[in-house]
N, C-alpha and C positions, 0 to 999 in steps of 0.2 A: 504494500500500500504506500502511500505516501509519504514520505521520510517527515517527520516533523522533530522527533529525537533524534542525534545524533550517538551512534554509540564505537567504542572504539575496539579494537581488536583484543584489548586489553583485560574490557570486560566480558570481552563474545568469551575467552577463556576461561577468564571466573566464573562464568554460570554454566561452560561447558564441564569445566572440571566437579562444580558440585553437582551437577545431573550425570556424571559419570559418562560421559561420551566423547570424552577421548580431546586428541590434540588440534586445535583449529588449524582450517587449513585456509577456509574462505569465507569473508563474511560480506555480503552485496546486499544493498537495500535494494528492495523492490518499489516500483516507478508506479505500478495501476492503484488504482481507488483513491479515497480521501478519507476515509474514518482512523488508520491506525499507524503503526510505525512496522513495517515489515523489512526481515532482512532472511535472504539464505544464508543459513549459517553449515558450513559443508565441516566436519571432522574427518577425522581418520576408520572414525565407524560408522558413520554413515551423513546423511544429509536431512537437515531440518529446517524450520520457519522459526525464527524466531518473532514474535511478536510485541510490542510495547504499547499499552493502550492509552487514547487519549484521551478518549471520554468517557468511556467504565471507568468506575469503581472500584476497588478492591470488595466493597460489598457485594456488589451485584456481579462480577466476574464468577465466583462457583459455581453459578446457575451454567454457564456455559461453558466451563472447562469440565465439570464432573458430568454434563453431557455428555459430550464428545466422547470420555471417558466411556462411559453406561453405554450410551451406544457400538462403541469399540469392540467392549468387551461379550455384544451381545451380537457380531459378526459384521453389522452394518460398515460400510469400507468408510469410515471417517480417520482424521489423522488424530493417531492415538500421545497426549498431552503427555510428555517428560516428566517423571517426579524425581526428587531426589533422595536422601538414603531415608527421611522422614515420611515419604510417601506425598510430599508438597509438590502439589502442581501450578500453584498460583505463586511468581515469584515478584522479587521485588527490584526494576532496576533504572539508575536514576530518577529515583524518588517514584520511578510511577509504576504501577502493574504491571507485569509482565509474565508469559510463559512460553515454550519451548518444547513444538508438536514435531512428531514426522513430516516428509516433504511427500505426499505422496507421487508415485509416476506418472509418467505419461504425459499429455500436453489438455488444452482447451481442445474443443469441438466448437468455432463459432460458426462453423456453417453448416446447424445440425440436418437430420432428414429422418425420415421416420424411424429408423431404426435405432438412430441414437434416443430420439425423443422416447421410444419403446423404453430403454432401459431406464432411465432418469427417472419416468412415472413409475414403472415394478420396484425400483429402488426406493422411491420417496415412500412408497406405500408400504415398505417393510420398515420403513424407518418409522414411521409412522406407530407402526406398532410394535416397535422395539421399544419404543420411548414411554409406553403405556404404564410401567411400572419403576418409571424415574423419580427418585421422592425430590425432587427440589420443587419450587413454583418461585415463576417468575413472570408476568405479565409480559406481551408483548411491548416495548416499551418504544414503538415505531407505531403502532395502531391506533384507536377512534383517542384517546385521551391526547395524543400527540400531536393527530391532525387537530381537533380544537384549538392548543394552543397556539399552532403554528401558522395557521391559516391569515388569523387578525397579523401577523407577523410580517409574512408575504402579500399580503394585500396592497398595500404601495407602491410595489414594483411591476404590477401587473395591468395591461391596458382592460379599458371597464368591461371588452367581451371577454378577457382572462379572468377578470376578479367576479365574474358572473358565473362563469363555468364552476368556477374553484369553488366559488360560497355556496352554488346548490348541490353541484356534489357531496360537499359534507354536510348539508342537511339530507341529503339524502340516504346518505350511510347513517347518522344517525337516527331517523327514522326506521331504517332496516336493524341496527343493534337493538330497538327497542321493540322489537318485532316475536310474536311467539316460536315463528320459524326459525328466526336467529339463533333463538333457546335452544330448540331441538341438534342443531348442529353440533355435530362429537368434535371434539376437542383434547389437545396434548400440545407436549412440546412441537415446536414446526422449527424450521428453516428459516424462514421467511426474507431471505435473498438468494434463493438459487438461481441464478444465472449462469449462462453459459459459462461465462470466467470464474463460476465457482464451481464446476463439476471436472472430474480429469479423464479421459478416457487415454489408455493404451492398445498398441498391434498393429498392424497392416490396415493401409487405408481401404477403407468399405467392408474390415472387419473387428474396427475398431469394439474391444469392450469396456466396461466403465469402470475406472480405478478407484473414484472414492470422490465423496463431495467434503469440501472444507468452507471455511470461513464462518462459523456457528456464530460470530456478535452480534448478529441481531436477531439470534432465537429467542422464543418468546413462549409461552403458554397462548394458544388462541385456537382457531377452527382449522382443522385441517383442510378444508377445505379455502382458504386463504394462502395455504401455503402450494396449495394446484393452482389456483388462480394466479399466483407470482411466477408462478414456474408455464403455464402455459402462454401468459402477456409476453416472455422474453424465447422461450425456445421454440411459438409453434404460432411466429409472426412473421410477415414481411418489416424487414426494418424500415427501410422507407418509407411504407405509408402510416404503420401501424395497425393494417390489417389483419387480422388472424387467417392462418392460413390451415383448413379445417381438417387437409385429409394428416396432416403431424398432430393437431389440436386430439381430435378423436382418437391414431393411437395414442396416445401419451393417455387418454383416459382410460382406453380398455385395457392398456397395460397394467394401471394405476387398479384397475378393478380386477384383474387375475388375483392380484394381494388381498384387497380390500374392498368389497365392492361400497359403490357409495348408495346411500340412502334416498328416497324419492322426494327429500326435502333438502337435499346435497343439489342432487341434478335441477330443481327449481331454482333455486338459490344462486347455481355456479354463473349466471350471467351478472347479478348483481356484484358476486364476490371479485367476478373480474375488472366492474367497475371498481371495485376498492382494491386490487391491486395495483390498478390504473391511475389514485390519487392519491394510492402514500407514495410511489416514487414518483411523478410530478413532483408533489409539494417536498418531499425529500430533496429533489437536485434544484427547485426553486430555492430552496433554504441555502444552500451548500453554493452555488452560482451568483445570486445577492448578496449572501452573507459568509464570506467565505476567509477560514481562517488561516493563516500565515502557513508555508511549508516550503520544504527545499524544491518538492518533486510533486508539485499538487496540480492536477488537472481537471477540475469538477467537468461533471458529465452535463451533456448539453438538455434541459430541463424541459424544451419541446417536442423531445421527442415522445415522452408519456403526456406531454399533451394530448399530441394526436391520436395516441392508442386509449385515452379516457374518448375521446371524442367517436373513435371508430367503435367503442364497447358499449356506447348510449346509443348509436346510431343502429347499430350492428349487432345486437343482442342473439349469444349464442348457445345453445344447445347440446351437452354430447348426445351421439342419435343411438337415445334408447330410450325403451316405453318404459314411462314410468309407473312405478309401482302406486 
């Protein structure tokens, strides 16, 4: 992610040596995203992420290192958090949070097709339910309480059809949070940024299989079915227009349903959900684009482009094509 800490070779050592991983050999910040301080950190034993956060907590980090963890341990391909001889995953470095996962293989998929999108839903959907007996709780802390706050925030920077769009979609999703159907919807730990450049697949091109999804800081407790609709706005779209593109959209759900199937209040639901996947990143990269904070290697992501994809998911209201129960 975007380098905002600087850290030196000196202490990539001191935290390799108390996690027991051996002699450094390389340590490179990583250039994509804007929420954290990323660095490969390569040893003699192998190759990991280090990460330094900016805007967690030491409180609120557990919820999503003993994730990772819990899911690790229960096959799910995530990269499994370093502890050291105390069993501490959560470390501390220059003054701020810190921990130190595996690198998993393989590269990005950004130009998925059905087959990739196939795995990514059977996978989310056992994640799904791996995560069913994780004892932490942590609110999504990107969803409806956040967009409230942040909405009156960006409203200034937005021309009057922007700041129109914005303010009824979040009366909109507020109306549906407050909704009996909204109740009905199963709920767990989610993802709730799986994108392309968070999932890894390795092998031969057109037989690529999927090595493991990373990036857990902005998991949350909320609907699983929020964390399909996050994942369907970015792997089963034309970038360009913000169109969904339907025959990847559908499998990515029948894949999703060999695991899990979803419920007939899931499948009603999922066009709404994809609206509200469609305004927390809008008003996410509006926040981060207007308001955006100091780094060596920060490049906020361009904030109309989930414009367009709210606008094509109101216009466009979609379906996966099955009778509902």
């Amino acid at each position: 992610m975007a380098v905002f800490t600087a850290v030196t070779d000196e202490q990539a050592q001191a935290l390799a040596s108390r996690l027991q991983l051996g002699q450094l050999q390389q340590l490179r910040g990583i250039t994509a995203g804007i929420e954290n301080s990323n660095f490969f950190l390569t040893t003699d034993r192998g190759e990991y992420v280090l990460t330094i956060f900016e805007r967690l907590t030491f409180e609120q980090l557990p919820f999503y290192l003993r994730l990772m963890q819990h899911l690790a341990r229960r096959g799910i391909q995530v990269p499994a958090p370093q502890p050291d001889a105390d069993g501490e995953i959560l470390l501390d470095l220059a003054g701020k949070p810190a921990a130190v996962v595996d690198r998993l293989r393989g590269g990005h998929q950004l130009a998925p097709d059905v087959f990739h999108c196939e795995q990514v839903g059977a996978e989310l959907a056992r994640m799904h339910l791996a995560g069913q007996d994780f004892g932490l709780q942590q609110p999504n802390l990107r969803g409806l309480d956040w967009w409230t706050e942040t909405v009156p925030v960006v409203l200034p920077y937005l021309t009057a059809e922007q700041a129109e769009l914005l303010s009824g979609e979040l009366a909109f999703q507020q109306q549906l949070a407050a909704s009996a159907g909204y109740e009905e919807l199963p709920r767990g730990a989610i993802h709730a940024d799986l994108f392309r450049d968070n999932v890894m697949f390795e092998g031969l091109p057109g037989r690529e299989k999927l090595s493991g999804f990373f990036d857990f800081y902005f998991a949350g407790v909320d609907t699983w079915l929020f964390d399909i609709a996050v994942c369907l706005n970015d792997w089963c779209i034309d970038l360009a227009s913000g169109r969904l593109d339907e025959q990847r959209a559908q499998a990515f759900v029948d894949a999703y349903e060999t695991v899990r199937p979803l419920s007939g209040t899931e499948h009603r639901l999922l066009p709404a959900l994809l609206r509200a996947g469609a305004l927390r990143f809008w008003l996410s990269r509006l926040w981060d684009f207007h308001l955006p904070r100091e780094a060596s290697l920060l490049k906020p992501h361009d904030p109309t482009h989930f414009e367009r994809v709210l606008r094509e998911r109101i216009a466009n209201p979609w379906h996966a094509l099955r009778e509902i129960a």
